[in-house]
C-alpha positions in Angstrom: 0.0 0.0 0.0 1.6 3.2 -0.8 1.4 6.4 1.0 -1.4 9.4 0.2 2.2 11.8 0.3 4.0 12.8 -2.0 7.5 14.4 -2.6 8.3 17.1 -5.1 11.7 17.0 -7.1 13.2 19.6 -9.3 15.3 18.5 -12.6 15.4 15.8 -14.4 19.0 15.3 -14.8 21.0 12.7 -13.5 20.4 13.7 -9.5 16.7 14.4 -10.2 15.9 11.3 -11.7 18.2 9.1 -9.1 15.7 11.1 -6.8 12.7 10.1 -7.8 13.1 6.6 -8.6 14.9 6.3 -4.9 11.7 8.1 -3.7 9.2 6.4 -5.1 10.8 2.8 -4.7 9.9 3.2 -1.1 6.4 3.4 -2.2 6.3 7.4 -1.9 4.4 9.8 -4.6 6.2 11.9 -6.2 6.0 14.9 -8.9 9.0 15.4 -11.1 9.7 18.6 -12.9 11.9 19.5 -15.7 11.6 22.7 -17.6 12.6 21.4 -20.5 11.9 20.9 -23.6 9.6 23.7 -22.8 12.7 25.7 -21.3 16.0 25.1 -22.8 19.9 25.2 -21.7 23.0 26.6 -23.6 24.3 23.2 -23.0 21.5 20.6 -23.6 20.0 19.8 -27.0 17.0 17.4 -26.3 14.3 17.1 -23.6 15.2 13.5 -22.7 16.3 12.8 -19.0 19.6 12.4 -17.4 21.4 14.1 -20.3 24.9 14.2 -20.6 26.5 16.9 -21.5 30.2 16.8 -21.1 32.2 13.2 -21.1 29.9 10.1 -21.8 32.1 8.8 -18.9 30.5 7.7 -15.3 34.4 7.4 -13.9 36.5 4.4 -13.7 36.0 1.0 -12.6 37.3 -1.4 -10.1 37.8 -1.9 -6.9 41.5 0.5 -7.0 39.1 3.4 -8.0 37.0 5.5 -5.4 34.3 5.8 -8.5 34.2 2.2 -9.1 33.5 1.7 -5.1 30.3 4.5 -5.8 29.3 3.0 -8.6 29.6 -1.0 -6.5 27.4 0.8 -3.9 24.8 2.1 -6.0 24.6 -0.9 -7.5 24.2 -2.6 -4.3 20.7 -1.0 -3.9 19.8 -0.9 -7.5 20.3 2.6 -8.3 18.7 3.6 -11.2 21.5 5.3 -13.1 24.3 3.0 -12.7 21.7 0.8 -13.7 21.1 2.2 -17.5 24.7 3.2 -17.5 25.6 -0.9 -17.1 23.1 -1.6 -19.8 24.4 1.1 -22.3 27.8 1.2 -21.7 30.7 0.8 -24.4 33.9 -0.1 -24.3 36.5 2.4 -22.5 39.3 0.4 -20.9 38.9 0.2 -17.4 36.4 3.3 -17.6 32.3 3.3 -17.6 31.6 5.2 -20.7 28.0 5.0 -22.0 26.4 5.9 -25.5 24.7 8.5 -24.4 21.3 8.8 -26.0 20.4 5.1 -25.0 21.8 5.6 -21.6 19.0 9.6 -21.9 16.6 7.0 -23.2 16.8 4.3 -20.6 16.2 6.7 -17.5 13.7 8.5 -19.2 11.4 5.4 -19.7 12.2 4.4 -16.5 11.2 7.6 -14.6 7.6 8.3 -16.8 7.0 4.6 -16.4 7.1 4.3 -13.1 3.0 4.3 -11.6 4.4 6.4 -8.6 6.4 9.5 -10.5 4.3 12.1 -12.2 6.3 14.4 -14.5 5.7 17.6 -14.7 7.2 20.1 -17.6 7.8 23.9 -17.5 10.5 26.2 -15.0 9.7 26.2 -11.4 10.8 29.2 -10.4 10.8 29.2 -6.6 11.3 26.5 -4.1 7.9 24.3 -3.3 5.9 24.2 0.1 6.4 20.8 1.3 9.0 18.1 1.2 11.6 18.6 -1.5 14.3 18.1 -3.2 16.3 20.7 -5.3 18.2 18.9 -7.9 17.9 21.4 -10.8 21.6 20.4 -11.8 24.4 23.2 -12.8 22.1 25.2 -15.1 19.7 26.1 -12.9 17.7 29.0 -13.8 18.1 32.5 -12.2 14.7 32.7 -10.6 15.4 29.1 -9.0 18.9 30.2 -7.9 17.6 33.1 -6.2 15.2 31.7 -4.7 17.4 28.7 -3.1 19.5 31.9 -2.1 17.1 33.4 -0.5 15.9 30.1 1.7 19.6 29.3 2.6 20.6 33.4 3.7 24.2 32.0 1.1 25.5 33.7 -1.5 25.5 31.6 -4.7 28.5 30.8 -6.8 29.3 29.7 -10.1 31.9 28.4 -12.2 32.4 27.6 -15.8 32.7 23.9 -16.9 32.7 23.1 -20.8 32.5 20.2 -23.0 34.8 18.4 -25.7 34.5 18.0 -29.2 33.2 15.3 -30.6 34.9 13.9 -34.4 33.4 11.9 -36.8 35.7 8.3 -37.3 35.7 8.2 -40.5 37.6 11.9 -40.8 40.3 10.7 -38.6 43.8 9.3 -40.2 44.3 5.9 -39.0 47.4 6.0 -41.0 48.6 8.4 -38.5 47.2 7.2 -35.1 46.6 4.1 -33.8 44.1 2.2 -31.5 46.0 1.4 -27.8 45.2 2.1 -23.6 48.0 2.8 -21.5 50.6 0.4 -21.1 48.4 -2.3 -23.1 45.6 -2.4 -20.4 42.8 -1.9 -24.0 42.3 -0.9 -27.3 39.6 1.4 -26.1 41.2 4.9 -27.1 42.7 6.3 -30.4 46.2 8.3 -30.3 47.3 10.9 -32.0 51.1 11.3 -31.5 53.0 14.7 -31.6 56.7 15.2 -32.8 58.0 18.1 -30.0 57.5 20.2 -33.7 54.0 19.5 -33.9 53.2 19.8 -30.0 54.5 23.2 -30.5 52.6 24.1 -33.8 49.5 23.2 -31.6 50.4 25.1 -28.7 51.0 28.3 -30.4 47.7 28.1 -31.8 45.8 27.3 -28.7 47.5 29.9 -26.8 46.2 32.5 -30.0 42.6 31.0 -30.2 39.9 33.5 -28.7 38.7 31.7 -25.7 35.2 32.5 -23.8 35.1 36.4 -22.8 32.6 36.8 -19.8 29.6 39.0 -19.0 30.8 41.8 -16.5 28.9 40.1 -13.8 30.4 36.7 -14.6 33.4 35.6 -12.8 35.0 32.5 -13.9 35.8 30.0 -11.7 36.8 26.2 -13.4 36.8 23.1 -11.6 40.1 21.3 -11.5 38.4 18.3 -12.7 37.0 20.1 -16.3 39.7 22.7 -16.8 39.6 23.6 -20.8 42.2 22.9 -22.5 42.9 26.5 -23.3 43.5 27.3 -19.5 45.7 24.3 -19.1 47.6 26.2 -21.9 48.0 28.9 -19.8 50.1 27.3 -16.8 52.9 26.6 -19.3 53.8 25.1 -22.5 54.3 21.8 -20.7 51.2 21.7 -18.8 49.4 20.1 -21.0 51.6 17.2 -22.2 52.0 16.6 -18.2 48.4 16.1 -17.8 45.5 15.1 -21.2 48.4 15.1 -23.6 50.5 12.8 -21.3 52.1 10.1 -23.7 52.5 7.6 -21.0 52.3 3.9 -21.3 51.8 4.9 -25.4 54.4 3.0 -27.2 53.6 4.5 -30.7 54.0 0.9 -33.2 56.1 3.0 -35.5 58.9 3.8 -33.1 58.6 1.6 -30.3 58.4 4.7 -27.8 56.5 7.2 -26.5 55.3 10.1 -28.7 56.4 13.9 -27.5 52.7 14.5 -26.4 49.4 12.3 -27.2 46.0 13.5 -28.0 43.2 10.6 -27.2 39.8 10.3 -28.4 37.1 7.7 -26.4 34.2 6.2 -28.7 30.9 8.0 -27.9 28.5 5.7 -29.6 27.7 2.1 -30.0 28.5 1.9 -33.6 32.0 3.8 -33.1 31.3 6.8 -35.3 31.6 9.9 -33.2 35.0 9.9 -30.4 35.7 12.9 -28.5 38.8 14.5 -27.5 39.7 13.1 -23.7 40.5 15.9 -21.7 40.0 18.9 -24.3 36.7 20.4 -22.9 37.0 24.1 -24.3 35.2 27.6 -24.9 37.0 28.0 -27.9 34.9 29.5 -30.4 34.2 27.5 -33.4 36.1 29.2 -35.7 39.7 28.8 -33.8 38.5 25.2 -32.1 38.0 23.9 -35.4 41.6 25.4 -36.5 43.5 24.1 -33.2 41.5 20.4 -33.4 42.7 19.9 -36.6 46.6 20.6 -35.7 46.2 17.4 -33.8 48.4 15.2 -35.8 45.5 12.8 -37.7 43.3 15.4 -37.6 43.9 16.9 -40.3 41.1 16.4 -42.0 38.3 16.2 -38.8 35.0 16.4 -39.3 33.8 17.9 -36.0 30.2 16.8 -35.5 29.6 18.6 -31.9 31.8 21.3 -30.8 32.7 22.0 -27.2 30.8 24.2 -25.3 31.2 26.1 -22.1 28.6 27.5 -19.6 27.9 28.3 -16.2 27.3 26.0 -13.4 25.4 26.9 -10.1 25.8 25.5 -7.0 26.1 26.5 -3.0 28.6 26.6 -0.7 27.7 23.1 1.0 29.4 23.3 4.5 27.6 26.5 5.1 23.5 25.2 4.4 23.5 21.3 3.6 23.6 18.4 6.9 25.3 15.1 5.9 21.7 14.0 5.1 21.9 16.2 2.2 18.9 18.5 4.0 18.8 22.4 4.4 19.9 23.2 7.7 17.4 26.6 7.6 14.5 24.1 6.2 15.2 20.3 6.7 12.1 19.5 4.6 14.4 20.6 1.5 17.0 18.3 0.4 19.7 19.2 -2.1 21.3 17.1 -4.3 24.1 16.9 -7.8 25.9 19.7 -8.5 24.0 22.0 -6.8 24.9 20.2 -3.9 28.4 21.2 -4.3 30.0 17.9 -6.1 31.1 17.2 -9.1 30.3 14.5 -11.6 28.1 12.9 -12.8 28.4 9.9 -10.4 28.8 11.6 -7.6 25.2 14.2 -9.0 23.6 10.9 -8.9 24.8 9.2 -6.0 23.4 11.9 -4.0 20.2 11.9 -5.9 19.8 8.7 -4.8 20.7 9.7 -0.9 18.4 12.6 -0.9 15.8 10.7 -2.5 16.2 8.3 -0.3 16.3 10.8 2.5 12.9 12.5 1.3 10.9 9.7 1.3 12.0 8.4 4.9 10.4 12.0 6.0 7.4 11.3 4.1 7.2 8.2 6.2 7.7 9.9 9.2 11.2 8.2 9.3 14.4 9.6 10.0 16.8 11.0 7.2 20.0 8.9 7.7 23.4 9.4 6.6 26.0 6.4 4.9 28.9 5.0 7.2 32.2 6.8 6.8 33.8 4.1 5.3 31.3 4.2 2.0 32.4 6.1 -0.4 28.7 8.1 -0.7 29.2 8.3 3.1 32.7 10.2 2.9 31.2 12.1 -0.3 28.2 14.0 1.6 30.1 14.2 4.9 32.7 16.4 3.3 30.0 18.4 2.1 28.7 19.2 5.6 32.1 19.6 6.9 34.2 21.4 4.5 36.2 24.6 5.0 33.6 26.9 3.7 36.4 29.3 2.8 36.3 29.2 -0.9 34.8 26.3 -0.9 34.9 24.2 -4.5 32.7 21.3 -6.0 34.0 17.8 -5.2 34.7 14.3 -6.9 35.1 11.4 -5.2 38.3 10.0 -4.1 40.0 8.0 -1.4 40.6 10.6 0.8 37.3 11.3 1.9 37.4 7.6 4.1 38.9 7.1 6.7 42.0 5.5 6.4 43.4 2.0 7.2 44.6 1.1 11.0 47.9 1.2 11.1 49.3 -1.8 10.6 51.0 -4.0 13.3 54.6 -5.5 13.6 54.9 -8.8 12.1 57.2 -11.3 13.8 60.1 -9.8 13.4 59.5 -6.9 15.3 59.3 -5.2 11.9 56.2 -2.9 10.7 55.4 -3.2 6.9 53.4 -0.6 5.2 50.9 -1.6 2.3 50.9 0.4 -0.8 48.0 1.9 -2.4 47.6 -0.8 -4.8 47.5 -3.3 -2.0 45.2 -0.9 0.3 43.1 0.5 -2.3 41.2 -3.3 -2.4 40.8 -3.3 1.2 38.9 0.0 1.3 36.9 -1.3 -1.0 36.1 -4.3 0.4 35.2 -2.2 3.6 33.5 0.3 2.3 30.8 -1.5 0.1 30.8 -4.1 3.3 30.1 -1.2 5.3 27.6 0.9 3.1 25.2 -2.7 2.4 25.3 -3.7 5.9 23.7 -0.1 6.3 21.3 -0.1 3.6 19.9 -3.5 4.8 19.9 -2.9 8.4 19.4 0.9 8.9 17.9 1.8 6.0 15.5 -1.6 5.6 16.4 -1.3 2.2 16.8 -4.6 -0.8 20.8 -4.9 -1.0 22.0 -7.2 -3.3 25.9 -7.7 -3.5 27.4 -6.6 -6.5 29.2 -8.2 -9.3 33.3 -7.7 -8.9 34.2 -5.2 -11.8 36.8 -7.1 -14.6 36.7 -10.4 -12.4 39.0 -9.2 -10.6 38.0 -11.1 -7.7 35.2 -13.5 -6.8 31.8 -12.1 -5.7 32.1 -13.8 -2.4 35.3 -12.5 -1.5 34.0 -8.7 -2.5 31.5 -8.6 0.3 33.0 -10.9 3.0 34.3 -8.4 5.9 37.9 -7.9 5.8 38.4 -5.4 9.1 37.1 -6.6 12.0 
């Protein structure tokens, strides 16, 4: 029997619709809206849900990376968008990358499926009586912002993040580049190798190209995590071949070694017809991005079918408003989640979809809104939110520093102490954390928890989720 309440959720993106499915699993009501297609963004071109607008990737997989321990968690409890992201996903190494339109498609149908979700299309423009959550994603519109502003006494802030180009295959020169991963690990990823000539032909050009220039009232602010390419430029004519132009681990089959500086390019469809340029989000304009892309040594030629883009992204300075349980601390009926939220990804957007989801509904069911152990890594994610320095405060991924670290490790027999490395600890964190996040879900939460499969059988099922700290 389900409940006569109902929750209300703003956006449709990937937080939004990890919302309401979380939401109305536990058998609560709940009305969806999306402005768009009615309303549209600078950054998205159809009205379908959970659109992806930069990478097609959700992060790497595996239990050495702190995304694949999120992503082992939400599939723990069935989250909706790891969900379609496993059953549109293409090949990227050791990486989930997903052909996005089938991945759009697959959360859309499940969201305006679903008996308990009613969607709702057109702007909302303030923030609803009620029980809510506020997942309107990194576009969300002025009236929106200031009303959330308004509710949480916080300034809002922005930054810019900005999108790759995307090439058509059959314009590349596969005479030129060649189809490798790093250190042999896949075939997943074309290179294009630089001579130190040709890295500096390219440089020259990128440093010339007219980049973005801001509205007065704009001030530009880029994640670490989606610098353009341009402003990686700007630290130094190294810069970038010490970070997306990195030729490490690429023994080009001509020469044996590795190339001056690498450009890569990661399939965006199922067929293999569009790649985009890893690492190269820009705010180029057309003109000069189309000029510097094809500099790229197999390039030459490129068709580009999607240039990148860059646009603003809103979000709040988390440690000041949001508790652990992603809730307003000046209205704990509102929840926040994604971007908004103050992280960054699109993992980690719905990830905490899912949590304040999750959260709203308990509310509704006169339950208490509950936060993930430590050792999880959703857990570590939202209690850095809470707890940050608010002092220019920034949007955050994932990663193994926000859990707790290892005991130290005892002497052995020989009196002697031995340290593990991070290849050898990164398993055991793991281990503990998705131990440690399902024992929750099934025993605090009363949620289904069903262990996941190991990533790249890496390890056997059974040994994933059997506790390694006691």
């Amino acid at each position: 029997m389900t409940t006569p309440f109902y929750i209300t959720v703003i956006g449709a993106g990937l937080a939004g619709s990890e919302a309401a499915l979380a939401a109305a699993s536990q058998g609560v009501r709940v009305r969806l809206h999306e402005m768009r297609p009615v309303k549209m963004t600078p950054a998205h071109r159809s009205g379908g849900f959970a659109e992806l607008v930069c990478s097609n990737s959700l992060g790497g997989e595996g239990e050495r990376q702190s995304k694949g321990l999120l992503q082992a968690e939400l599939r723990s409890v069935g989250g909706g968008i790891v969900t379609a992201a496993d059953a549109s996903k293409l090949p990227a190494g050791n990486a989930l990358a997903v052909e996005r339109d089938e991945f759009s498609a697959r959360v859309t149908k499940a969201v305006r499926e679903h008996p308990l979700i009613e969607v709702v299309e057109g702007e909302v423009e303030a923030v609803p009586e009620g029980i809510a959550v506020i997942a309107s994603g990194p576009l969300t519109s002025d009236a929106l912002a200031a009303d959330v502003a308004r509710l949480t006494g916080s300034e809002r802030l922005s930054f810019y993040d900005a999108a790759a180009p995307v090439i058509d295959f059959s314009s590349i020169d596969m005479d030129v580049c060649w189809r490798a991963g790093r250190y042999d690990q896949s075939a997943d990823y074309i290179n294009c190798p630089f001579t130190k000539d040709e890295y500096l032909a390219f440089f020259g050009a990128l440093e010339q190209a007219r980049a973005h220039t801001p509205h007065d009232w704009e001030k530009l602010e880029f994640f670490e995590g989606c610098m353009p390419i341009e402003e990686i430029a700007r630290r130094g004519v190294d810069t970038p071949r010490f970070g997306p132009m990195s030729p490490k681990g690429l023994d080009d089959p001509r020469t044996g070694r590795w190339p001056y500086a690498v450009a890569q390019l990661r399939q965006e469809d199922r067929e293999g017809r569009l790649w985009s340029l890893v690492g190269f989000q820009t705010g180029l304009k057309w003109g000069d991005q189309k000029a510097v892309v094809q500099l790229i040594p197999g390039l030459k030629d490129a068709e580009i079918v999607r240039y990148g883009v860059m646009h603003r992204n809103t979000y709040l300075n988390a440690p000041q408003v949001l508790d652990s349980t992603l809730q307003l601390r000046a209205d704990p009926q509102k929840f926040v989640a994604g971007v908004l939220a103050g992280t960054e990804g699109y993992l980690e957007s719905a990830a905490t979809g899912w949590l304040a989801g999750t959260n709203a509904a308990r509310l509704a069911l006169g339950l208490t809104p509950l936060t993930p152990p430590a050792e999880s890594m959703l857990g570590g994610l939202v209690r850095y939110l809470a707890s940050a320095n608010p002092k220019n405060f920034q949007p955050m991924n994932v990663n193994w520093a926000l859990v707790p670290e290892l005991p130290a490790p005892q002497p052995g027999p020989n009196g002697k102490v031995r340290k593990l490395g991070k290849q050898e600890k990164r398993p055991i964190l793991f281990r503990r954390g998705l131990n440690a996040f399902m024992a929750w879900a099934g025993e605090e939460a009363g949620l289904q928890v069903t262990p996941p499969p190991v990533p790249h059988g890496e390890e056997s099922a059974e040994a994933q989720v059997q506790p390694v700290l006691r």
